[in-house]
C-alpha positions as CSV (number, residue, x, y, z in Angstrom):
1,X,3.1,18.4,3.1
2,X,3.4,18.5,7.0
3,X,3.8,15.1,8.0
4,X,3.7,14.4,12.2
5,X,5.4,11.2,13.0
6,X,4.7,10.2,16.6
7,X,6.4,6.9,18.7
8,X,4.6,6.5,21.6
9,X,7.4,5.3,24.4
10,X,7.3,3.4,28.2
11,X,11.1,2.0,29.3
12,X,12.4,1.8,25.8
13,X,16.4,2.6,26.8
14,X,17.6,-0.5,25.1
15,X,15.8,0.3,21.5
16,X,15.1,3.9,21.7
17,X,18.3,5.3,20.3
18,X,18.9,3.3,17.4
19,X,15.3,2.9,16.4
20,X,15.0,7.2,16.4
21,X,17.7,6.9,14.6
22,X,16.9,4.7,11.9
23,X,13.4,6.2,11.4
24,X,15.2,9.6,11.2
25,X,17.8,8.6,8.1
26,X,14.9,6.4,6.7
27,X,12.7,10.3,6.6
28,X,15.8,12.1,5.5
29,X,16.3,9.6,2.7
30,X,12.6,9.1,1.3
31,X,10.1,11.8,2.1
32,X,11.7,14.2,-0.7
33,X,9.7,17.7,-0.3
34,X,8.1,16.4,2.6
35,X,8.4,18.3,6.0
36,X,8.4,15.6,9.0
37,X,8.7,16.0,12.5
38,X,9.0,12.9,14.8
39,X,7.7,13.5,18.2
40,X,8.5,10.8,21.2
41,X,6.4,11.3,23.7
42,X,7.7,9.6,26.7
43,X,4.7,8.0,29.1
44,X,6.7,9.1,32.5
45,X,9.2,6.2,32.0
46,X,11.3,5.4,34.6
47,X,14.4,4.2,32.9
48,X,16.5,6.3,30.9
49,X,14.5,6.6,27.9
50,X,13.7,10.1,29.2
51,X,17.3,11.4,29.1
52,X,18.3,9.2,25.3
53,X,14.6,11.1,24.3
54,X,16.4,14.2,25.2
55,X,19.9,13.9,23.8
56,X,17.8,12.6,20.2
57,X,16.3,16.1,20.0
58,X,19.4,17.9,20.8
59,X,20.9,15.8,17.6
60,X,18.0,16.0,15.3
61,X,16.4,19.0,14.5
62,X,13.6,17.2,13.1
63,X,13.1,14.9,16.5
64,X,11.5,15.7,19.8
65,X,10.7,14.7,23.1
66,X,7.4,15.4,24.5
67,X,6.7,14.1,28.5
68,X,3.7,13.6,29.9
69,X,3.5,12.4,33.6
70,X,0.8,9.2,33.0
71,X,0.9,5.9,31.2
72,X,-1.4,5.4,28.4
73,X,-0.6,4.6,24.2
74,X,-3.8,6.3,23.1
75,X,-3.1,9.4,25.9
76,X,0.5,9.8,24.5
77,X,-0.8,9.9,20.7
78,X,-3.6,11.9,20.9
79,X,-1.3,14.7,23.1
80,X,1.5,15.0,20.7
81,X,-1.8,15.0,17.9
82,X,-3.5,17.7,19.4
83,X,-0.6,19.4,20.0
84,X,0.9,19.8,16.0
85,X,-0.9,21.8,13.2
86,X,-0.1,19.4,10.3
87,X,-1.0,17.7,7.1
88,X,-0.5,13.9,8.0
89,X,-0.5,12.4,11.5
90,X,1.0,9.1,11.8
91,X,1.6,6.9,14.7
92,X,3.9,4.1,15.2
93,X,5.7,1.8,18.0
94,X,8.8,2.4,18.8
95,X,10.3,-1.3,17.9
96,X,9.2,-0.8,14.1
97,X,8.1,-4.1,13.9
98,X,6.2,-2.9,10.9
99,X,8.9,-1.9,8.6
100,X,9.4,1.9,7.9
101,X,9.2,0.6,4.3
102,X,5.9,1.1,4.4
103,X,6.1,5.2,5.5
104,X,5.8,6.5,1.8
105,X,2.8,4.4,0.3
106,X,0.6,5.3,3.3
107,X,1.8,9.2,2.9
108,X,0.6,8.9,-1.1
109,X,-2.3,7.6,-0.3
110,X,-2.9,10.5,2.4
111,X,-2.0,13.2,-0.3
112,X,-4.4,11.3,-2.8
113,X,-7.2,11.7,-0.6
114,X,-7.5,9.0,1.5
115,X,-8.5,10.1,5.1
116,X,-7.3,7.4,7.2
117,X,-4.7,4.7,5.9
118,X,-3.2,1.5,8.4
119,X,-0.7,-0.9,7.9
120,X,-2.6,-4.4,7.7
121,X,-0.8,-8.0,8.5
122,X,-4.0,-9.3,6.5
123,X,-3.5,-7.8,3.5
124,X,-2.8,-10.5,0.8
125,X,0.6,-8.9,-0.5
126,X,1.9,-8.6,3.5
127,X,4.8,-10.2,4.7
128,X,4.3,-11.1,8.5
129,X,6.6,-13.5,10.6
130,X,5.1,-14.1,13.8
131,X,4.0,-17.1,15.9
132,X,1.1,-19.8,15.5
133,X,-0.2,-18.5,18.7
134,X,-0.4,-15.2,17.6
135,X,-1.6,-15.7,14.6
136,X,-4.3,-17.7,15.7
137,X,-5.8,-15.1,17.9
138,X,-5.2,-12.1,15.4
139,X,-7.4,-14.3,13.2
140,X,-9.9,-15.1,15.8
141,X,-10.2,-11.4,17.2
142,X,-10.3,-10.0,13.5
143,X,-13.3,-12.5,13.0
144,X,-15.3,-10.8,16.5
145,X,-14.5,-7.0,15.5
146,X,-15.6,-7.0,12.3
147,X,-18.4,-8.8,13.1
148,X,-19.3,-6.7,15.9
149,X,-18.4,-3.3,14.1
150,X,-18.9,-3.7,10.1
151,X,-15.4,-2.0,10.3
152,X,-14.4,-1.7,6.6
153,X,-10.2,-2.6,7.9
154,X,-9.3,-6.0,9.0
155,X,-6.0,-5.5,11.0
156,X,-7.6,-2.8,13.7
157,X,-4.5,-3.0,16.6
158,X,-1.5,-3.1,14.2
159,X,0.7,-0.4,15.2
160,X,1.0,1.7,12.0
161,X,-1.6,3.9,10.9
162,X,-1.7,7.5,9.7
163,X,-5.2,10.2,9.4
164,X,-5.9,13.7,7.6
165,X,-6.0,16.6,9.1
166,X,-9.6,16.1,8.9
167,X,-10.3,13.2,10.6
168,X,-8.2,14.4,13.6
169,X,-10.4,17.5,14.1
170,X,-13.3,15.9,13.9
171,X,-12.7,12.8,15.6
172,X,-10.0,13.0,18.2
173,X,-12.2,14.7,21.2
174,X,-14.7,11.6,21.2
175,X,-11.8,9.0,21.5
176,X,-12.7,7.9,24.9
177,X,-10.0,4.9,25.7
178,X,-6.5,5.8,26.7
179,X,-4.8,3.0,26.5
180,X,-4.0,0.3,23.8
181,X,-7.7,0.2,22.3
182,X,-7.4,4.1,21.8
183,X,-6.7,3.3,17.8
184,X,-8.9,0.9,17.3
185,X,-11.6,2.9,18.8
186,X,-10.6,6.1,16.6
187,X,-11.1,3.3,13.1
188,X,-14.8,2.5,14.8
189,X,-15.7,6.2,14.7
190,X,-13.9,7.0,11.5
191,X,-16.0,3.9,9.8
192,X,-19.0,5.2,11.2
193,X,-18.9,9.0,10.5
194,X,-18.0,7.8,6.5
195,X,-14.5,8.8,6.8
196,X,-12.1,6.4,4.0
197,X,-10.0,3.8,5.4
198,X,-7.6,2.0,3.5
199,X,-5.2,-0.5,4.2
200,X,-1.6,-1.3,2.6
201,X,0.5,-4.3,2.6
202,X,3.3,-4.3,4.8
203,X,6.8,-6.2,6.2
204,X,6.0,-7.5,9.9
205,X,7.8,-9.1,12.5
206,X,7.2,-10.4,16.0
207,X,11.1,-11.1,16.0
208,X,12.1,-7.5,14.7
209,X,14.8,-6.9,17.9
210,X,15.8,-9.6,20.1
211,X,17.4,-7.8,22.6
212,X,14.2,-6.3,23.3
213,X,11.3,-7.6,25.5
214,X,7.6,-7.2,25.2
215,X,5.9,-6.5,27.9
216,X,2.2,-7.1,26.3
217,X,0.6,-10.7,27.2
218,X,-1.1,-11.3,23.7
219,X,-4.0,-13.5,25.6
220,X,-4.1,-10.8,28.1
221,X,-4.6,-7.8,25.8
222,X,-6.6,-10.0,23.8
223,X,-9.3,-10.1,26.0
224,X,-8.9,-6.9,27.4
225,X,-9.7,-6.0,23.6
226,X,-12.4,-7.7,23.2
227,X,-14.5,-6.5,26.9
228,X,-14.0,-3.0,25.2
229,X,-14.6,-3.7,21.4
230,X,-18.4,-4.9,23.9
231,X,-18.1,-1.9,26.1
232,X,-17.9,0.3,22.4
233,X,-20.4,-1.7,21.1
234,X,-23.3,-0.5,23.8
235,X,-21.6,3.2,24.2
């Protein structure tokens, strides 16, 4: 099995390294006779995440750096997707805030036929560690989408989440958003064109690396989310 393992970066210098790094033994150590390749594609940052990118692949055999010159999570994970004849195509951030644990259930399920598998912070045997605030507006959002959508997935924008070959051929060319919502949109047209989604438990943190920033305003993307889970809706 061909598995495609794609981190989607923008100004990651200060996580980048050791991250890759980790993800790499973590691969090395528990996907047996799988082949993996784990492709950072690099959004045009303008730190040095370009040049640590670079030195990764150089290291690794099994790492490389892709560069594309706009910003944009869906554009970066749909051009390393379309780029790589494979058998499993995962994607996940680069601060692994879902824990890389969780790699080795979602490929099984892949190889037992399951066409579209994603971590889930709802999932009753999860462990998540976030905030109140964040958790209230998860809860809230999760509560309008599936209401909205009949989505048969309950955690659509958790970072984590791995299709077939399948459902990337035949579903990849509609995805229409770019940028953050690019995922969820893919689950809304893999729900509706009868594709299996399944969703495992997994180890979550909001507090995974300290050192590191986030740059997403949760109310923000929140709403953001939900004007385009409306825009979807009437498309």
């Amino acid at each position: 099995m061909k598995v495609l393992i794609t981190i989607p970066v923008y100004n990651e210098e200060l996580v980048l390294e050791k991250n890759i790094k980790k993800l790499f033994e973590f691969c090395v150590s528990n996907l047996a006779d799988r082949e993996f390749i784990i492709v950072i594609v690099n959004n045009n940052s303008s730190d040095r995440t370009g040049t640590i990118a670079d030195e990764l692949s150089t290291k690794y055999r099994e790492v490389e750096h892709m560069f594309i010159s706009s910003k944009g999570k869906g554009l970066a994970i749909s051009s390393a997707w379309k780029k790589y004849d494979v058998d499993a195509y995962f994607f996940m951030d680069v601060d692994l805030a879902t824990d890389i644990s969780a790699i080795p259930e979602a490929l099984k399920e892949i190889e037992l036929g399951t066409d579209v598998v994603i971590g889930s912070r709802f999932h009753r045997d999860s462990k998540v560690d976030r905030t109140i605030g964040r958790k209230i507006i998860s809860h809230c959002y999760r509560l309008f989408f599936k209401t909205l959508f009949k989505v048969r997935a309950n955690d659509m924008p958790c970072g984590f989440k791995v299709i077939n070959k399948k459902v990337r051929n035949e579903i990849l060319g509609d995805i229409k958003d770019t940028g953050f919502f690019w995922d969820t949109e893919m689950l809304v047209l893999a729900n509706k064109r009868g594709f299996d989604i399944k969703e495992i438990p997994i180890i979550w943190s909001e507090f995974i690396d300290p050192e590191r920033k986030s740059t997403v305003n949760i109310t923000g993307t929140a709403i953001n989310y939900i004007k385009k889970s409306l825009s979807l809706k009437m498309r």
